[in-house]
C-alpha positions as CSV (number, residue, x, y, z in Angstrom):
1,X,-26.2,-28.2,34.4
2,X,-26.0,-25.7,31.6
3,X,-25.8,-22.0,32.0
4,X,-29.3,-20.3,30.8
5,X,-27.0,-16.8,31.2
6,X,-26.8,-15.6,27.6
7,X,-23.7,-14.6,25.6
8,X,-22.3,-12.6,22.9
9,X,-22.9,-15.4,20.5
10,X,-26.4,-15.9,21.6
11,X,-26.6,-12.2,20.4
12,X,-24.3,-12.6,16.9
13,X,-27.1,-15.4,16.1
14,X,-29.9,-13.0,16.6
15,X,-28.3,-10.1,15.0
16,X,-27.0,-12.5,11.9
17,X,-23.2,-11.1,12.7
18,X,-20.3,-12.2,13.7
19,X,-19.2,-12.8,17.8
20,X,-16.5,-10.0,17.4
21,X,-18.5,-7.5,15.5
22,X,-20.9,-7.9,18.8
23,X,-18.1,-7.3,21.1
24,X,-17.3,-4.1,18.8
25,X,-20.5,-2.8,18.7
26,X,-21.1,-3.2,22.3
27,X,-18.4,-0.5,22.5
28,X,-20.1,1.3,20.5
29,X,-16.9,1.3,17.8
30,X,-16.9,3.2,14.8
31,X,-16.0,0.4,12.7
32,X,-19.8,-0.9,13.1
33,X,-22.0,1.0,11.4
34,X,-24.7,2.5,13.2
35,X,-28.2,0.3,12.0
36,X,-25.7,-2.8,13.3
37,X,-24.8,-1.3,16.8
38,X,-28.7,-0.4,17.4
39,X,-29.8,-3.9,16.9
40,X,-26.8,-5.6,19.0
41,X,-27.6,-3.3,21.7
42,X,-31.3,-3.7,21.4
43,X,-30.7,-7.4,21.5
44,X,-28.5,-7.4,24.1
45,X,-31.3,-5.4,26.4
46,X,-33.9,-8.3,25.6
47,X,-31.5,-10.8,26.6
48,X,-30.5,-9.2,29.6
49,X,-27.3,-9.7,29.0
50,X,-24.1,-8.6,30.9
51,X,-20.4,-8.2,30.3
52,X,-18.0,-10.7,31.5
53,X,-15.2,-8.8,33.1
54,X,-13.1,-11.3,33.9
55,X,-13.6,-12.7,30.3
56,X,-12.9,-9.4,28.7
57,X,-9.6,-8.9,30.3
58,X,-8.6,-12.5,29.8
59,X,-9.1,-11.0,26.0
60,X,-6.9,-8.3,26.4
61,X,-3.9,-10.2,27.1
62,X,-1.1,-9.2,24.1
63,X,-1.2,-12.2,22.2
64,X,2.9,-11.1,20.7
65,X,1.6,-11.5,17.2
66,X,1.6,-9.0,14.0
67,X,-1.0,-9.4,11.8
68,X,0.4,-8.2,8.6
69,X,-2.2,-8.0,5.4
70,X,-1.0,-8.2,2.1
71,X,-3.3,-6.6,-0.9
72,X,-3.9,-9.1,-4.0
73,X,-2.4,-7.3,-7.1
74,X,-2.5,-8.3,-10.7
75,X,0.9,-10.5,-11.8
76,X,2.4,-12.6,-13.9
77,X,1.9,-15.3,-12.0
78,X,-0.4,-16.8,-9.4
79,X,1.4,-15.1,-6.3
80,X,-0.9,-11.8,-6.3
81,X,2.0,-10.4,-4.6
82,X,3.4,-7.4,-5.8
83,X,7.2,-8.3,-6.1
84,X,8.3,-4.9,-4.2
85,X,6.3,-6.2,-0.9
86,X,8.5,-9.8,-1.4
87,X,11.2,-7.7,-0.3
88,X,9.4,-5.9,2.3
89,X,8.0,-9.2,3.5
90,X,10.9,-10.6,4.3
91,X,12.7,-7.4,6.2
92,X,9.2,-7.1,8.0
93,X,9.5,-10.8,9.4
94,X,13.3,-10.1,10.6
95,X,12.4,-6.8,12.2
96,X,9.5,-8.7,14.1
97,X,11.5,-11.2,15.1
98,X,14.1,-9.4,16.4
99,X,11.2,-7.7,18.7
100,X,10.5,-11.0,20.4
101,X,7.0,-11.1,18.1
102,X,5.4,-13.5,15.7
103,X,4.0,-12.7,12.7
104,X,0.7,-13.4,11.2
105,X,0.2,-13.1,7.1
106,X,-2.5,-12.7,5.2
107,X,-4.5,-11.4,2.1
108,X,-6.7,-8.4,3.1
109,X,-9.4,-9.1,0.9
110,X,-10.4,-12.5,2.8
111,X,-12.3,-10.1,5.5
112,X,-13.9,-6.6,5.6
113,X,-13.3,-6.6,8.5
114,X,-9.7,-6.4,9.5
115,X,-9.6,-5.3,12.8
116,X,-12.2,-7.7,14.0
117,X,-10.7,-10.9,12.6
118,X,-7.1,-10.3,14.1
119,X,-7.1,-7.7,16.7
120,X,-10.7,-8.5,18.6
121,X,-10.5,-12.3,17.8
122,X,-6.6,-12.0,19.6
123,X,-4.9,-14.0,17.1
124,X,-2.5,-10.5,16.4
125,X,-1.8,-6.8,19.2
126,X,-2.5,-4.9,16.0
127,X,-2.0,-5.1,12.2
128,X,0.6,-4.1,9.4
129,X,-1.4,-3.1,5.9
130,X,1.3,-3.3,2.5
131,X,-0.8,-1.9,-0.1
132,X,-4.6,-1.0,-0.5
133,X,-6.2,-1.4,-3.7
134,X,-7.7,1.0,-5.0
135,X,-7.4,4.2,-1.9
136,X,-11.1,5.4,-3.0
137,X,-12.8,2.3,-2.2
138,X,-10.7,1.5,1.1
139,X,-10.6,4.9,2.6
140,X,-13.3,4.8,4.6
141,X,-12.4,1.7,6.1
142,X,-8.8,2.8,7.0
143,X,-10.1,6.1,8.3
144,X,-12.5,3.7,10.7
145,X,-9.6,1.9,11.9
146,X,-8.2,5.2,13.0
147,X,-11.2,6.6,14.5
148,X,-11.4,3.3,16.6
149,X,-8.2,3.4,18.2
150,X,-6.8,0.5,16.2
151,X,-3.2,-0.4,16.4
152,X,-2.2,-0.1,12.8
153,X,0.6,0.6,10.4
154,X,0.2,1.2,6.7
155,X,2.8,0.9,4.0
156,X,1.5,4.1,2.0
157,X,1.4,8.0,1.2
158,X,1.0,10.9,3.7
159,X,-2.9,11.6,3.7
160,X,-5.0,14.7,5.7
161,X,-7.4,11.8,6.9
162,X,-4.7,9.4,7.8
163,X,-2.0,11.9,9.6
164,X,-0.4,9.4,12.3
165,X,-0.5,6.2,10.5
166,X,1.5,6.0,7.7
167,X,5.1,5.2,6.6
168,X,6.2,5.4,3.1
169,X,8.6,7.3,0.5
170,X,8.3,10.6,-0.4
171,X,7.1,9.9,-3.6
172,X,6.8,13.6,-5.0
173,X,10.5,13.5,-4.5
174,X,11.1,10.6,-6.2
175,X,8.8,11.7,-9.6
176,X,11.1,15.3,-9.6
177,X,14.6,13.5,-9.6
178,X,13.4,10.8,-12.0
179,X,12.4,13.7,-14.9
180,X,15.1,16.0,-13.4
181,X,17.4,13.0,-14.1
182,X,16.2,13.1,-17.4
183,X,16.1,16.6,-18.4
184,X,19.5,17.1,-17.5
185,X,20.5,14.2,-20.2
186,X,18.7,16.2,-22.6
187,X,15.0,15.0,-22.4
188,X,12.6,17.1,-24.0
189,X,9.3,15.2,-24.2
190,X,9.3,12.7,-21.3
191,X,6.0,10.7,-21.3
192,X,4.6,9.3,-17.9
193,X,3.0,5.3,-17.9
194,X,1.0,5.1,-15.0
195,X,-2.1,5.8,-12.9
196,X,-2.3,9.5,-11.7
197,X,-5.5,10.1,-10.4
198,X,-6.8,9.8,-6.5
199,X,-7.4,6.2,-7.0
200,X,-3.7,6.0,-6.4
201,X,-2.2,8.3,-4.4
202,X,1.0,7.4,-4.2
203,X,1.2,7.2,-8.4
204,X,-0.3,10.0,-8.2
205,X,1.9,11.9,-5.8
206,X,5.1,10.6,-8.4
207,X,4.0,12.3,-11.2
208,X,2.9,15.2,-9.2
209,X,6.9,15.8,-9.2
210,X,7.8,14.7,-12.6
211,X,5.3,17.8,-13.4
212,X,7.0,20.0,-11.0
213,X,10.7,18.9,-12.4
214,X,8.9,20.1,-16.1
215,X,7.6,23.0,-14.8
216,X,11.0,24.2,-13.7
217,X,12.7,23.3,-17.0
218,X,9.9,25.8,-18.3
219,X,8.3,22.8,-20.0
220,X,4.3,23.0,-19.9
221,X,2.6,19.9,-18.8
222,X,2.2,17.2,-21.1
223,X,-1.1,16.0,-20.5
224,X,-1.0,13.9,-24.1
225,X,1.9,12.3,-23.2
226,X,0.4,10.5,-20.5
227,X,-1.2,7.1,-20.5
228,X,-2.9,5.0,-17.4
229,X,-1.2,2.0,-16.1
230,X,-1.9,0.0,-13.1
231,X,0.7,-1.7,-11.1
232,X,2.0,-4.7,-13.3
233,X,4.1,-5.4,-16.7
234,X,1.3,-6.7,-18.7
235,X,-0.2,-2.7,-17.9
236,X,3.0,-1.2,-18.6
237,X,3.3,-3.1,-22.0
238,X,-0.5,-2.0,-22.9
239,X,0.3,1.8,-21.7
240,X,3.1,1.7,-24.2
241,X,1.2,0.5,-26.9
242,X,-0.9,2.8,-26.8
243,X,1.6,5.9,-26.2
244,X,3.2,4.5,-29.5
245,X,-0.3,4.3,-31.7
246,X,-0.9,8.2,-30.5
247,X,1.9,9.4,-32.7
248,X,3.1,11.5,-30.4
249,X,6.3,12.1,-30.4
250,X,8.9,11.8,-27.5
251,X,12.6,10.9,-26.3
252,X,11.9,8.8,-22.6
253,X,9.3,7.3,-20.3
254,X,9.3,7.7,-16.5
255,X,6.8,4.9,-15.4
256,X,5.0,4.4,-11.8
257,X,6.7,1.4,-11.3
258,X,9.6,-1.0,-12.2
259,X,7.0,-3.5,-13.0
260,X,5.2,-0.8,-15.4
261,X,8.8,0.1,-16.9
262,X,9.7,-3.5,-17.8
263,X,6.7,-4.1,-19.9
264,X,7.4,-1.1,-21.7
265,X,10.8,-1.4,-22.6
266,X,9.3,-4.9,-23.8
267,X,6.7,-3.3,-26.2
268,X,9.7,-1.0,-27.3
269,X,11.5,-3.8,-28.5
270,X,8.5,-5.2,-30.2
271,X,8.2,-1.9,-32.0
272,X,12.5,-1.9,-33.3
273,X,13.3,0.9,-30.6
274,X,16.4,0.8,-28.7
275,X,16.2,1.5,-25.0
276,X,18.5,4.0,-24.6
277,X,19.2,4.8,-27.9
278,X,16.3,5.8,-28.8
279,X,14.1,6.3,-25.8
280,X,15.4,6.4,-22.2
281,X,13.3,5.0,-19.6
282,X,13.2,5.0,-15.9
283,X,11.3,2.8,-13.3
284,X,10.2,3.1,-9.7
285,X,11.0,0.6,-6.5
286,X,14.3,-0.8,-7.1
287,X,12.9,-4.3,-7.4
288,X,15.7,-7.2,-7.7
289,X,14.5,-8.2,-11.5
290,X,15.1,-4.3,-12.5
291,X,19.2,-4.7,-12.1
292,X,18.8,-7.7,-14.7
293,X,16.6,-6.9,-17.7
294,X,18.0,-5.5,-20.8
295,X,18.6,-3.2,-20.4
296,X,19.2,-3.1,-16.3
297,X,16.9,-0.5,-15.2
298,X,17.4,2.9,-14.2
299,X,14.5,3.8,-11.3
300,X,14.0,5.4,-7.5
301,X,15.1,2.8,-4.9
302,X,13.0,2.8,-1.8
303,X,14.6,1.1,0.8
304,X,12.7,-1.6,1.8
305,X,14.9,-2.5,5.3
306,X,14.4,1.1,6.4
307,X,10.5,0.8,5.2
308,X,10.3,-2.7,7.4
309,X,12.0,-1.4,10.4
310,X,9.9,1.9,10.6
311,X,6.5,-0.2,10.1
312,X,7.6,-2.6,13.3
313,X,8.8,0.0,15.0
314,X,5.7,2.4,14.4
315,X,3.1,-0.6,15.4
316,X,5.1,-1.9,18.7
317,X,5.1,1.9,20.0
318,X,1.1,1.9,19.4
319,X,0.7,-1.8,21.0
320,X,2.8,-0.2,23.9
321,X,0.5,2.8,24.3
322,X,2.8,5.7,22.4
323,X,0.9,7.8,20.1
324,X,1.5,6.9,16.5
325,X,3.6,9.3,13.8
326,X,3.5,9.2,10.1
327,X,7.0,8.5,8.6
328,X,9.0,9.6,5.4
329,X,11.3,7.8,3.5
330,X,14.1,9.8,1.3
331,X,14.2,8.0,-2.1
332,X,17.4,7.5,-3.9
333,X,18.0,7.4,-7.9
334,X,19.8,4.6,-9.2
335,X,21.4,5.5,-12.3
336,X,21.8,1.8,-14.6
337,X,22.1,2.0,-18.8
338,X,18.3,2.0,-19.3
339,X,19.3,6.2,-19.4
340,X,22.6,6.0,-21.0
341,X,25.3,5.2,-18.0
342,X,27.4,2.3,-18.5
């Protein structure tokens, strides 16, 4: 005979959400909003209905998956996968390994609701985010992943509302000994290609240092010699259009990203100008293509082993009950003939 005893999906039906989001909101997390908990809860009231204990802790067994959530960016082709995350993709799924875990990938934009879909439906012990789109727009969902206790790691910059989560590059370093790199060759008017509002903090935190490195040559900023570029070469080509239709005049380019750089150096070409010759550019990421365009690409490695081993690392100790800490990567200049070295 069938149980009349209802259940969390008899209240997902009535509240029009999901099973998990019931589960969330029945402990009262953060990551539901308010208007959504009230009604689950006043729901559940009507219905009478009780928590499974037994069922819940059958729930809470580790499941010895990582979820880890890619973010879509623009490319050249249909991957949406930013080529600097191939790399870290594939050190992430070694470092797993090693661990004794599987490892669960994904888009992030197929849910809103991350933590629910992976870490409350037990498919993953806690997730691993490479990228985030635009920061603005996702912050207040990665703050509520904080405030709910969520096991999480994210591939990004070092944030006041995200203190514990993070690892990434210093990139404010990495900006200052790109430009410093190019003031000592001589560099006077060193335009920047790339994104540096809040939007992107981690662009933003790169030219934060190229300004810094100007500053200390006594070189005022040089706000005209900037030009907005998001992450991909068909940007970087359009960014350098337009820098070249200002009239402005200037000697190198320090972009955001290798991508950014090689569709510069492409427009440059278009336009009879000899990279380094006549302008000197320098990228940011170390991506494999950036040792074999012409010419190979000075730019900031950030070492995507260290980066994988640190997000695993940083997760597992959260899964296994440790407090999470932020971590810092040292970036490293790699001088190639895009700059003059031979």
């Amino acid at each position: 005979m069938k149980s009349s005893r209802p259940t969390s999906f008899d209240i997902a039906y009535q509240a029009g959400v999901s099973q998990s989001t019931v589960s969330r909101a029945l402990r009262d997390s953060p990551l539901v909003n308010k208007e959504t908990r009230d009604r689950v809860h006043a729901i559940a009231k009507e219905l009478n209905y009780k928590v499974d204990k037994m069922a819940s802790n059958l729930r809470t067994q580790a499941s010895k998956t990582i979820a880890l959530l890619l973010c879509e960016d623009p490319t050249s082709d249909n991957s949406m996968i930013n080529p600097f995350f191939l790399s870290m993709l594939g050190n992430i799924t070694r470092a797993t390994a090693r661990k004794g875990y599987d490892l669960l990938v994904s888009f992030q934009q197929l849910s809103e609701d991350w933590h629910a879909d992976y870490v409350d439906a037990h498919r993953a012990d806690g997730l691993i985010l490479l990228g985030y789109g635009d920061y603005m727009d996702s912050r207040e969902r990665l703050i509520n992943l904080d405030l709910a206790g969520a096991n999480f790691t994210l591939w990004g910059p070092q944030l006041d509302e995200l203190p514990s989560h993070s690892v990434g590059c210093d990139n404010h370093l990495g900006g200052y000994i790109a430009a410093q790199h190019l003031l000592k060759l001589g560099k006077k008017r060193i335009a920047y290609l790339g994104d540096t509002s809040d939007h992107c903090p981690e662009f933003s935190s790169r030219y934060q240092g190229h300004c810094q490195a100007l500053a200390e040559a006594g070189i005022a900023k040089q706000a005209e010699l900037n030009f907005f570029a998001d992450n991909s070469d068909a940007n970087g080509f359009d960014a350098c259009q337009q820098l070249m239709a200002s009239k402005q005049t200037f000697d190198a380019i320090i972009t955001a990203s290798d991508l950014i750089a090689i569709g510069a150096i492409k427009a440059l070409h278009q336009h009879g100008l000899s990279v380094p010759q006549d302008i000197a550019i320098v990228g940011f990421d170390d991506i494999p293509s950036s040792a074999y365009i012409s010419p190979p690409l000075t730019t900031v490695l950030q070492d995507t082993q260290a980066a994988a081993e640190l997000l695993v690392d940083s997760l597992l100790k959260q899964i296994e009950g440790e407090a999470p800490s932020a971590r810092l990567l040292q970036p490293k200049l790699i001088i190639r003939e895009s700059c003059g070295a031979k």
